[in-house]
C-alpha positions in Angstrom: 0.0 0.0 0.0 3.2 2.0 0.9 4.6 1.5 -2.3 1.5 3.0 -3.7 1.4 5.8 -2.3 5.1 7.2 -3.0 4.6 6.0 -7.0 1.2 7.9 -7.0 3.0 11.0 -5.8 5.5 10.6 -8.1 3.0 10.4 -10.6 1.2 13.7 -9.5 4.4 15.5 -9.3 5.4 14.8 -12.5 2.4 16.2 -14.1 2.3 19.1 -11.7 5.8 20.1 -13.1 5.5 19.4 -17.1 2.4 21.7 -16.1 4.5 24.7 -14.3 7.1 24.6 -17.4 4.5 26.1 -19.7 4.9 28.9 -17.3 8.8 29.3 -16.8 9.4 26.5 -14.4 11.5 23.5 -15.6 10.6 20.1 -17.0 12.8 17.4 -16.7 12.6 13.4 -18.4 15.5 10.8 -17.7 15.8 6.9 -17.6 14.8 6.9 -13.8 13.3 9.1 -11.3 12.1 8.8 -7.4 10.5 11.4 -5.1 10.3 12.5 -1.1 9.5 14.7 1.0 12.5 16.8 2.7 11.2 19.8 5.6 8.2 19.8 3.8 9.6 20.6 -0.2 9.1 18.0 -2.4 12.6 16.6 -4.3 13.1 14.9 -7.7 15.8 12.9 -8.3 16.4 12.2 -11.7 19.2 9.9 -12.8 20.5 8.2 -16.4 20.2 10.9 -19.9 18.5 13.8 -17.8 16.7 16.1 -19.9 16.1 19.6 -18.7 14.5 22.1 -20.3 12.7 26.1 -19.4 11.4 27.6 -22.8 14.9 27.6 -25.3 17.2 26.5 -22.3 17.7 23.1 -22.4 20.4 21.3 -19.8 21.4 17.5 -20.6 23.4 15.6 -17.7 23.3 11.9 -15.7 21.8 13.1 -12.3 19.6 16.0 -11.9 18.5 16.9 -8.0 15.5 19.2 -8.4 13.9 21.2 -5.9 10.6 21.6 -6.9 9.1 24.6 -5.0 12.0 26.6 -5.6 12.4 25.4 -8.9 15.7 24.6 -8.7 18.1 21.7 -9.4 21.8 20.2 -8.5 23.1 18.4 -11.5 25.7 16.2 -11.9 27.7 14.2 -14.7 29.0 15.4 -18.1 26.6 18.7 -17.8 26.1 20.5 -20.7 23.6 23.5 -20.5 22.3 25.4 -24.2 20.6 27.8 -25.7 20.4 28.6 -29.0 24.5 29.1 -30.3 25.6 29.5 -26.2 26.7 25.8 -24.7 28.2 25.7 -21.4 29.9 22.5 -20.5 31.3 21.1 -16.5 31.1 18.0 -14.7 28.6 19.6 -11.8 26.6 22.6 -12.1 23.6 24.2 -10.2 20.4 25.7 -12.1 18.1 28.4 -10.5 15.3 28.2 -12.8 13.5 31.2 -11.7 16.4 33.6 -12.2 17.6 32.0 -15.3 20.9 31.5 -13.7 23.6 28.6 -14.2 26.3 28.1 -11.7 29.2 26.1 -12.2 32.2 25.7 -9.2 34.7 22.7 -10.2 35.5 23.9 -13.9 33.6 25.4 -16.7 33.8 25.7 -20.4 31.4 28.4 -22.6 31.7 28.5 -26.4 29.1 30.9 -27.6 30.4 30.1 -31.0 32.4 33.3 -31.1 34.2 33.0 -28.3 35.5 30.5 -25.6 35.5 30.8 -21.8 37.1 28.9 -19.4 37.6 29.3 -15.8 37.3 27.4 -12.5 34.2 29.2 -11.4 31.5 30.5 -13.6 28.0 31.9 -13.5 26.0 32.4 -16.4 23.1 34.9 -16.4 20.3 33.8 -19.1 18.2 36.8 -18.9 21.1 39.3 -18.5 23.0 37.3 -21.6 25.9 37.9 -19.1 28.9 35.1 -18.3 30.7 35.7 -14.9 33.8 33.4 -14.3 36.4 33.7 -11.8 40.0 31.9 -11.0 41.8 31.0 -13.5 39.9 32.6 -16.8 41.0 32.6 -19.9 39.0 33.7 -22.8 40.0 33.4 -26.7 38.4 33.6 -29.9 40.7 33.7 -33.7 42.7 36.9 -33.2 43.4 37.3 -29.5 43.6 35.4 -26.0 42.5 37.2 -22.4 43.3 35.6 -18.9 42.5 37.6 -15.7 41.4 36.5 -11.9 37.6 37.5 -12.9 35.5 38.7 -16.0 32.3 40.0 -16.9 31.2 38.6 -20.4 28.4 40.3 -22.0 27.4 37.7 -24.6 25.3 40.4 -26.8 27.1 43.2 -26.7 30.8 41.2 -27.5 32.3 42.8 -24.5 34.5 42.0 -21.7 35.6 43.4 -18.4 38.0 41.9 -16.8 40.2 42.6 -13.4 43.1 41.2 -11.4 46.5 39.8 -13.4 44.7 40.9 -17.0 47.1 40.1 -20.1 45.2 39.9 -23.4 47.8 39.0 -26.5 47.8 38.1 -30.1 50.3 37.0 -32.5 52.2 40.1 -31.9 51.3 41.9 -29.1 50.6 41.8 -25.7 48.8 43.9 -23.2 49.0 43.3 -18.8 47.2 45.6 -16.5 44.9 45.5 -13.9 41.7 46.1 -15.1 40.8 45.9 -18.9 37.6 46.0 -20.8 38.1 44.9 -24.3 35.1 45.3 -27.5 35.5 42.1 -29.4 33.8 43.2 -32.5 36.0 46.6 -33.0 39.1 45.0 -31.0 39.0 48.1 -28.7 41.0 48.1 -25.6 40.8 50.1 -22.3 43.4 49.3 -19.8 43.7 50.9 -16.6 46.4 50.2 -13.6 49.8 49.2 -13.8 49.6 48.9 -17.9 52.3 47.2 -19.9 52.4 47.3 -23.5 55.2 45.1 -25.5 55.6 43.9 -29.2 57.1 40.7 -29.8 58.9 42.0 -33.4 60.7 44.7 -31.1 62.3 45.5 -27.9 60.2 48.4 -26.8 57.4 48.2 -23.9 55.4 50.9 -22.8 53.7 51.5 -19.0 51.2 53.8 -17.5 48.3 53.8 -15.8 45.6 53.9 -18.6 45.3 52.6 -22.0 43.5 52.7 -25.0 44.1 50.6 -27.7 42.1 50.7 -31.1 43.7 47.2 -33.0 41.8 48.1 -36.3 43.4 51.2 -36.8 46.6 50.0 -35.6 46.5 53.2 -32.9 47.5 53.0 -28.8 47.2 55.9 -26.4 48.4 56.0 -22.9 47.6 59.5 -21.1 48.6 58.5 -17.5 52.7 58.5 -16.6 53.4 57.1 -19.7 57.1 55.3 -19.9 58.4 53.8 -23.1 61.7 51.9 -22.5 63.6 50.0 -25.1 66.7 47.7 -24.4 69.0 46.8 -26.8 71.6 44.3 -26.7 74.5 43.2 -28.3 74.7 40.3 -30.8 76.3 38.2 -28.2 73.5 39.1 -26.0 74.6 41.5 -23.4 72.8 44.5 -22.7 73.9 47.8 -24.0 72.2 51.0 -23.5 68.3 51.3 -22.4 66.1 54.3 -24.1 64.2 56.0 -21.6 61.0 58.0 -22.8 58.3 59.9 -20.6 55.7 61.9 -21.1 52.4 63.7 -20.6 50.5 61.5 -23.1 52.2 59.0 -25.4 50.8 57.7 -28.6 52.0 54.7 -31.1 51.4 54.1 -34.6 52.1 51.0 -35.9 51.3 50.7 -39.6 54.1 50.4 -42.4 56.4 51.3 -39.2 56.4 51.5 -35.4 56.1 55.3 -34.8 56.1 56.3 -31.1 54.6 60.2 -30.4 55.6 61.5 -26.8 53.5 64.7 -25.9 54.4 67.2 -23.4 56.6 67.5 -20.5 58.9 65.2 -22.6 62.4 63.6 -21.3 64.5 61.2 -23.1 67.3 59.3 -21.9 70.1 57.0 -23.6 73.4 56.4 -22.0 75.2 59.7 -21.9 72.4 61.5 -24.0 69.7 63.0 -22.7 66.6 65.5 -23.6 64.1 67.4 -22.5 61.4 68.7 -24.3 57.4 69.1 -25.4 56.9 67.3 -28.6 58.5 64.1 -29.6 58.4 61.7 -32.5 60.6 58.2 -32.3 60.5 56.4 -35.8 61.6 52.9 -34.2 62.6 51.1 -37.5 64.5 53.8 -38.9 66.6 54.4 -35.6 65.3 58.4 -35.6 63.9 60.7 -33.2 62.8 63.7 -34.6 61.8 66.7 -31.6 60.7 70.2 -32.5 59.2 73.4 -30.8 55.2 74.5 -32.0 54.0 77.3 -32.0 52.6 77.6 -28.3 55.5 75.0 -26.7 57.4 77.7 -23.6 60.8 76.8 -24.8 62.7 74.5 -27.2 64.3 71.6 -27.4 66.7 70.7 -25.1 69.6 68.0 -25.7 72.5 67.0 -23.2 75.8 64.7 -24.4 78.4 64.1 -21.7 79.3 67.9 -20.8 78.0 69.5 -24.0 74.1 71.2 -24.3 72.6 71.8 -27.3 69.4 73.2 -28.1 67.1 74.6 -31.3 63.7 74.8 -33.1 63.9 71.5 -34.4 66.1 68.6 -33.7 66.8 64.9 -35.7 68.6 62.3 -33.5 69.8 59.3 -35.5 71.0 56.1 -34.0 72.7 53.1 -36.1 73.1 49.9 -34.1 72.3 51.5 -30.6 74.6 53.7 -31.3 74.4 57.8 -31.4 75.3 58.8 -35.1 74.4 62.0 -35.7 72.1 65.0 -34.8 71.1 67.5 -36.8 69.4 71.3 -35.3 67.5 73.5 -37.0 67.0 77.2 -36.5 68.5 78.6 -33.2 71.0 76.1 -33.3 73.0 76.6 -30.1 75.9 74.0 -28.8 77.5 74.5 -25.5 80.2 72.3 -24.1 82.0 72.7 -20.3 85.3 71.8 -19.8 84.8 69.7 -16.5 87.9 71.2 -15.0 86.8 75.0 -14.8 83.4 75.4 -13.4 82.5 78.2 -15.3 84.3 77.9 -18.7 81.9 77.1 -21.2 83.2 77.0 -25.5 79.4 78.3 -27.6 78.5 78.4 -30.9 75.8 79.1 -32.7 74.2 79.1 -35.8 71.2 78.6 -38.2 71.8 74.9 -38.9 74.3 72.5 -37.2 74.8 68.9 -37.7 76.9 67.0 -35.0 78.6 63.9 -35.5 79.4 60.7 -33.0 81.7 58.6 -33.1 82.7 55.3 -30.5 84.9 57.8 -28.2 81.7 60.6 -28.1 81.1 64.1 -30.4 83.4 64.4 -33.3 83.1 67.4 -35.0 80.2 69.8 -35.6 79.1 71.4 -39.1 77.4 74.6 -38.0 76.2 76.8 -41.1 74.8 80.2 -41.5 75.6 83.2 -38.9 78.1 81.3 -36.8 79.0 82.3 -33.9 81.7 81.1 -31.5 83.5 81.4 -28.0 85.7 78.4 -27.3 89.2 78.6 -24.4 92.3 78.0 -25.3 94.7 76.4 -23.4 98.4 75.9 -23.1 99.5 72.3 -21.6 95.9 72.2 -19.5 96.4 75.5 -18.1 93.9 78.5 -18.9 95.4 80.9 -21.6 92.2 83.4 -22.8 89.6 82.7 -25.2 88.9 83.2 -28.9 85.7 84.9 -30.1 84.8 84.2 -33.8 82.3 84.9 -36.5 81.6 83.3 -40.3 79.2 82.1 -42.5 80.1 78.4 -42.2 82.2 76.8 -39.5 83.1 73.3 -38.2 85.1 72.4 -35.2 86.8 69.2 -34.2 86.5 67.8 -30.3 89.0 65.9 -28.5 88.8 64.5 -24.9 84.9 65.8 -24.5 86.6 69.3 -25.4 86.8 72.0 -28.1 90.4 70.5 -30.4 90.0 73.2 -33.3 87.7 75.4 -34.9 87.8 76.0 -38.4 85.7 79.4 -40.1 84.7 79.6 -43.6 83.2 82.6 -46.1 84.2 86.2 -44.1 85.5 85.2 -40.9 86.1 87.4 -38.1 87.9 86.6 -35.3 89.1 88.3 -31.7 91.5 86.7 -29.3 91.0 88.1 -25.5 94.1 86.9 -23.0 93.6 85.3 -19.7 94.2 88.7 -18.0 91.3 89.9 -19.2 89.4 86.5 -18.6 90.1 85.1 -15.5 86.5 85.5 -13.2 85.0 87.1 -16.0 84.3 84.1 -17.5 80.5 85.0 -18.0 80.7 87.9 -19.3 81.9 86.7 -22.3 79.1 85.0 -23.6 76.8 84.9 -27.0 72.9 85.7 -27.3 72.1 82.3 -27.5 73.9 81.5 -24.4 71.6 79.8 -21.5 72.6 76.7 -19.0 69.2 74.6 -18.7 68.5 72.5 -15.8 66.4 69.6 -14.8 68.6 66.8 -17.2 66.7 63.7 -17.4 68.2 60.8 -14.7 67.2 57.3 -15.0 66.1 56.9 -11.2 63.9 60.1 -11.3 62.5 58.6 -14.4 62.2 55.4 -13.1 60.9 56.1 -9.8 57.1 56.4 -10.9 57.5 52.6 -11.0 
């Protein structure tokens, strides 16, 4: 009579639920089911090709524990949860039937057929079309792979936010911060805390604190402490110098070549050069960095080598195998070099154009052209003996030791010789127009420091 009873209620629950799934709640079918009372809720458990289903979402599995009243259910074995492209895959799962909700804790696996999401922990929202995994998540499609600790998916929309450890990469690049929300369909990036940027074809990474990366148009902005660092080595795989750039805003361009724009409160650093300026451009393949003042910029350029200074409107640095080859200035060119052992000894010149040339042991000679101007100190067996004043068209002058060897004037020179008598502690007095010391040179822990 027993026996009855429990198959008659199992009977009458059955038809009660087929009867609620026509309005939201979930029907289930399997090779074997059995019923009972638990605190007073009534519990299916289902067991062998367990069929779920609540309107388009349909869940297949080999146990199914369903709460009735709360229209819920434990299931177990080989789950696999669908709707329409969307399958979500893990050996146990929960379903909340009346939030639409999918819960997965021991490993999960969605493949909305456009992307696929792994993770330890996941939840996925039906009516929200939402996916929210945690530990260990990786998501990838054809073009790029994301891991972070947790991320929002928001199926629809083809967006992801993502926090804690986030890298996303491709075949080429690669992108760590904190947080990141990327747009799948326009392979738009926003990056924020602690960002790293790095190319596998090069050497250079950039930091800062935000990002934004636009893939299609081949475009990256960072406009929070950006720092671009590049470090070159040898061929047998030593390090050599490091290239050190900051700014207000940074920007790179990467279509027929990597093109790196630095904007505002700009400083450069490279072994023994240095720079300080407002508007940068660094041409990565073609070892150039081109620097120049507009129109509303305070001051211009500003470079440092060793003990020399030089300045003008526009400046071209050229490297050749992390070396310093050559730079060339542009209107208001103005060169100053200090001979370390007299404080306040400093050999000018000046001129419209000047072009400065490097060599393994530092500045070789300088080409200066068009209203030159010089002061250079002579000396006798390293001891003080006046200074020369000169004037010419054209002019070029030979260093040696990080000092002033020889100048040579072309096309109308003039030239005045003042002896030490006249020198000594009057040092800057003699001085040309041009003539300013700047401060503030770049150093690579100041730089660094922000880090």
């Amino acid at each position: 009579m027993k026996r009855v009873i429990v198959t008659l209620l199992i009977l009458i629950s059955s038809v009660a639920v087929y009867a609620q799934g026509a309005r939201g709640f979930i029907t289930v079918t399997g090779d074997s089911m059995s019923g009972k009372l638990l605190g007073g809720e009534s519990i299916r458990e289902v067991i062998g090709h367990v069929r779920l289903q609540q309107g388009n979402i349909i869940i297949t599995c080999r146990k199914a524990t369903q709460y009735l009243a709360k229209n819920n259910a434990i299931l177990e074995g080989n789950v696999v949860v669908r709707q329409d492209t969307l399958t979500i895959e893990a050996e146990k799962g929960y379903y909340y039937g009346n939030e639409r909700i999918a819960e997965c804790k021991t490993g999960v696996k969605l493949n909305d057929g456009k992307v696929i999401l792994t993770a330890v922990n996941g939840d996925y929202y039906f009516n929200e079309a939402r996916a929210y995994f945690s530990q260990n998540v990786r998501l990838y499609d054809t073009v790029s792979t994301m891991t972070c600790n947790v991320l929002n998916y928001y199926k629809n929309e083809n967006r992801a936010v993502a926090t804690g450890n986030v890298t996303i990469f491709d075949s080429v690049n690669t992108i760590i911060a904190d947080s990141m929300t990327h747009l799948r369909t326009t392979r738009t990036t926003f990056a924020d805390g602690k960002v790293q940027v790095s190319n596998s074809r090069n050497n250079v990474i950039v930091y800062g604190n935000h990002l934004e990366n636009y893939a299609l148009k081949k475009y990256t902005i960072i406009n929070e402490k950006p720092l671009l660092m590049q470090v070159d080595t040898s061929a047998d795989g030593r390090q050599q110098d490091t290239l050190i750039i900051s700014s207000r805003t940074m920007e790179s361009f990467n279509d027929t070549s990597r093109v790196f724009v630095a904007t505002d409160s700009v400083k450069i650093l490279r072994g023994n050069f240095a720079s300080t300026n407002n508007y940068s451009i660094y041409y990565r393949d073609e070892e150039k960095i081109i620097t120049f003042k507009r129109p509303k910029d305070p001051g211009v350029p500003v470079l440092w080598y060793e003990d020399s200074q030089l300045s003008g409107d526009s400046v071209n640095i050229f490297t050749a195998r992390n070396r310093l080859r050559k730079i060339e200035v542009y209107n208001n060119s103005f060169l100053l070099s200090h001979n370390e052992g007299f404080n306040t000894r400093y050999d000018q010149i000046s001129g419209d154009q000047m072009t400065i040339y490097f060599d393994s042991t530092g500045i070789n000679h300088t080409d200066v052209n068009g209203n030159v101007l010089s002061i250079y100190y002579v000396y006798d067996k390293n001891e003080p003996n006046g200074l020369t004043k000169s004037s010419a068209q054209n002019a070029k002058i030979f260093f040696r030791n990080k000092a002033v060897n020889e100048v040579k004037m072309f096309n109308s020179p003039v030239s005045e010789y003042y002896p030490e008598n006249l020198v000594e502690k009057n040092e800057l007095s003699y001085t040309l127009p041009a003539f300013f010391i700047q401060k503030g040179r770049p150093e690579k822990n100041t730089m660094l420091s922000v880090f």
